[in-house]
KEDOBA-620705 format. One record per residue (C-alpha): residue number from 1; x, y, z. Coordinates in nm, 3 decimals, m for minus. Layout:
BEGIN
<atom><num>NUM</num><X>X</X><Y>Y</Y><Z>Z</Z></atom>
...
END
This chain:
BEGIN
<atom><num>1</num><X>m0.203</X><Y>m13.730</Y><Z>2.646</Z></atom>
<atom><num>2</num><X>m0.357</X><Y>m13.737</Y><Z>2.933</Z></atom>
<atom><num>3</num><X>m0.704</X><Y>m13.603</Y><Z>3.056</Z></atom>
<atom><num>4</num><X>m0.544</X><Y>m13.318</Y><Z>3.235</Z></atom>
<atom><num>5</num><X>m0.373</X><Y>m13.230</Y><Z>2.917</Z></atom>
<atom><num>6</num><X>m0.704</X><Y>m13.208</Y><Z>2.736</Z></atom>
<atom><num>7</num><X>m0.930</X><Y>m13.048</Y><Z>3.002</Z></atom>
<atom><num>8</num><X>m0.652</X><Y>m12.775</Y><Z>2.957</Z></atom>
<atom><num>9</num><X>m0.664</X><Y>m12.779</Y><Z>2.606</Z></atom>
<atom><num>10</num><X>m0.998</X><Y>m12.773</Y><Z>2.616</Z></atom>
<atom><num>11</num><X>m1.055</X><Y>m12.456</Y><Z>2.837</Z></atom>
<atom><num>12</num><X>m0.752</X><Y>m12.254</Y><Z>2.659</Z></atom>
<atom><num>13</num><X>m0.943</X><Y>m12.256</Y><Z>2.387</Z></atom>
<atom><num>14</num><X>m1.285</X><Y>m12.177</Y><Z>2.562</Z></atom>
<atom><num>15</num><X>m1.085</X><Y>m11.877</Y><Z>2.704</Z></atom>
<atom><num>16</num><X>m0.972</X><Y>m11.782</Y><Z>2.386</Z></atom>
<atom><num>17</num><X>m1.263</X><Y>m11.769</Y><Z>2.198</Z></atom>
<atom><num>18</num><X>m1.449</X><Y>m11.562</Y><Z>2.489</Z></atom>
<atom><num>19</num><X>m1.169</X><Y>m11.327</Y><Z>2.499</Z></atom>
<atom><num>20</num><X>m1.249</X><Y>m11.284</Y><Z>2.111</Z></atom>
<atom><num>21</num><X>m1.546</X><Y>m11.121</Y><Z>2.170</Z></atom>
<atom><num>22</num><X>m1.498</X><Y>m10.905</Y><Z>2.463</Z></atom>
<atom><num>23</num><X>m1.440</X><Y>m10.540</Y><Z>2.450</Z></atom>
<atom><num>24</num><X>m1.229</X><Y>m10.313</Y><Z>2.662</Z></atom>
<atom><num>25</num><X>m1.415</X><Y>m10.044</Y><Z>2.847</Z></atom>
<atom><num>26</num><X>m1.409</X><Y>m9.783</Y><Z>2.584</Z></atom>
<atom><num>27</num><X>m1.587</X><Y>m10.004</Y><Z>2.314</Z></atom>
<atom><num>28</num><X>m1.829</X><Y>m10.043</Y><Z>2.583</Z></atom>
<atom><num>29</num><X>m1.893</X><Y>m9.666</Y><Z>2.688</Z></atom>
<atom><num>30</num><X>m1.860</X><Y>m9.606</Y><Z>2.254</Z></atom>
<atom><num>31</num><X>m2.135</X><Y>m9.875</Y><Z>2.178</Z></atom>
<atom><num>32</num><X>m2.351</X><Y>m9.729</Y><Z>2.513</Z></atom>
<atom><num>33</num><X>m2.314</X><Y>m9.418</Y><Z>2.300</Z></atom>
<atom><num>34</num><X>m2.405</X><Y>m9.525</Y><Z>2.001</Z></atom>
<atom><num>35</num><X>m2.720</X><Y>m9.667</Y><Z>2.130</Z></atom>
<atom><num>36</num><X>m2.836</X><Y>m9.386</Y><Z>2.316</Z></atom>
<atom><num>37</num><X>m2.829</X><Y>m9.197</Y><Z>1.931</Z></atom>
<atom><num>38</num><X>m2.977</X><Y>m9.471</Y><Z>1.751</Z></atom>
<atom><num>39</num><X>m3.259</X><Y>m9.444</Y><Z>2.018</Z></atom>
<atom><num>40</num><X>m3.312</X><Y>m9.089</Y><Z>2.018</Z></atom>
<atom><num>41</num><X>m3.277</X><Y>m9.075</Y><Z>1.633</Z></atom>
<atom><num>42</num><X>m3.536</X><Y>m9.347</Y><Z>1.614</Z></atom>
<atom><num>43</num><X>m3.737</X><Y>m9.133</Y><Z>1.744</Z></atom>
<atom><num>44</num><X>m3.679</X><Y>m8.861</Y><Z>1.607</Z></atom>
<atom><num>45</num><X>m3.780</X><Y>m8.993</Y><Z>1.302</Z></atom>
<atom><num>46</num><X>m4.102</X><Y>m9.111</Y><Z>1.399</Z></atom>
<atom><num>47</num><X>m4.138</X><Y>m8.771</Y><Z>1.464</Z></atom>
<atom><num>48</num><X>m4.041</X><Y>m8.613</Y><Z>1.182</Z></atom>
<atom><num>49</num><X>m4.333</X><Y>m8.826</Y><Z>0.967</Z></atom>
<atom><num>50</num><X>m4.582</X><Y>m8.836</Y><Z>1.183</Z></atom>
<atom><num>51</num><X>m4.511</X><Y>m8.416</Y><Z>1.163</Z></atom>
<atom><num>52</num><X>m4.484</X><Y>m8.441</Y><Z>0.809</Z></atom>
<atom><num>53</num><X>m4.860</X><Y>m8.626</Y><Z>0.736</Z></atom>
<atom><num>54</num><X>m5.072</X><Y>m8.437</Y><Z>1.027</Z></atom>
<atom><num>55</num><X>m4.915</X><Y>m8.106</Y><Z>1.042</Z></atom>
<atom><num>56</num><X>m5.029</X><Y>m7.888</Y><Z>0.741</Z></atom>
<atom><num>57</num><X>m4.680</X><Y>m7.679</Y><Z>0.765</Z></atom>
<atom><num>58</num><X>m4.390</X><Y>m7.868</Y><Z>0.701</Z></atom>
<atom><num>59</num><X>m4.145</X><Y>m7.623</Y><Z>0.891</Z></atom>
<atom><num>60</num><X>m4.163</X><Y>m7.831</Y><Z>1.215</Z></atom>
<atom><num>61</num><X>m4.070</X><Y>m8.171</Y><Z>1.002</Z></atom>
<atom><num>62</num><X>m3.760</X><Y>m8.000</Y><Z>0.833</Z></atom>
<atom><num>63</num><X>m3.642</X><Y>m7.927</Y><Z>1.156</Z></atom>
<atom><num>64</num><X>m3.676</X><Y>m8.259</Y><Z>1.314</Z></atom>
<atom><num>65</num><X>m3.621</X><Y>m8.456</Y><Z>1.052</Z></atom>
<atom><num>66</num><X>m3.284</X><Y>m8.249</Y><Z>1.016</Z></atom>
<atom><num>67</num><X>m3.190</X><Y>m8.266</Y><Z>1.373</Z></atom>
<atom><num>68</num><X>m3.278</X><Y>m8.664</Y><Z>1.373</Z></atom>
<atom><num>69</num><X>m3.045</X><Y>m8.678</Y><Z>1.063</Z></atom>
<atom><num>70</num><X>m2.781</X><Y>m8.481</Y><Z>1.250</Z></atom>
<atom><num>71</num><X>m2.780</X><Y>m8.765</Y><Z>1.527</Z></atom>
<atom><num>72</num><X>m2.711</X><Y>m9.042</Y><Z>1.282</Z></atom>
<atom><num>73</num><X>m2.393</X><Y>m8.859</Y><Z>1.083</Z></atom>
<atom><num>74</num><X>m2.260</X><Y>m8.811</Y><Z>1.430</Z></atom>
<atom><num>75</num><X>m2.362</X><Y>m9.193</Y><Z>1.534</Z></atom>
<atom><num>76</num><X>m2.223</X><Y>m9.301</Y><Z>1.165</Z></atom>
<atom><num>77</num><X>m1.892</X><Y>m9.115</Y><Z>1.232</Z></atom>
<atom><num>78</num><X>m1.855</X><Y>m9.264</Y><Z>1.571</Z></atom>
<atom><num>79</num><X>m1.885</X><Y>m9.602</Y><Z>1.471</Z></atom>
<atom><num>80</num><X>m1.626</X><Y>m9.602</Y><Z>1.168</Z></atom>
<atom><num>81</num><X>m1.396</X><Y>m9.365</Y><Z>1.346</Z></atom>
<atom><num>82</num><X>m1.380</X><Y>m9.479</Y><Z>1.693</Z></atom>
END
């Protein structure tokens, strides 16, 4: 073998194992997506118990809390499903 042999060898494989680990457009706009829930759930959350220790009635906790949990079914669905 010669060294033009391995220096294509060589990058093959580079190319190979970068293609591995790129995703089409759609995985990209799906994980963008995903994110943008996580995010929003995140804070949601924080929300939801800050709510739940200064507020003295629960009623706006339940509903952010539920809403936040809402988010991550639908972010938990999109992941395994899409």
């Amino acid at each position: 073998m010669n060294k033009d042999e391995l220096d294509k060898i060589v990058q093959d494989a580079v190319e190979k194992k970068h293609s591995r680990y790129h995703r089409p457009d759609k995985h990209a706009t799906v994980d963008r997506v995903r994110t943008i829930l996580n995010v929003v759930f995140m804070i949601g959350a924080v929300v939801a118990i800050i709510a739940y220790f200064v507020l003295p009635d629960k009623t706006l906790f339940f509903y952010v809390g539920g809403i936040a949990l809402c988010l991550k079914v639908i972010e938990f669905f999109i992941r395994f499903m899409l």
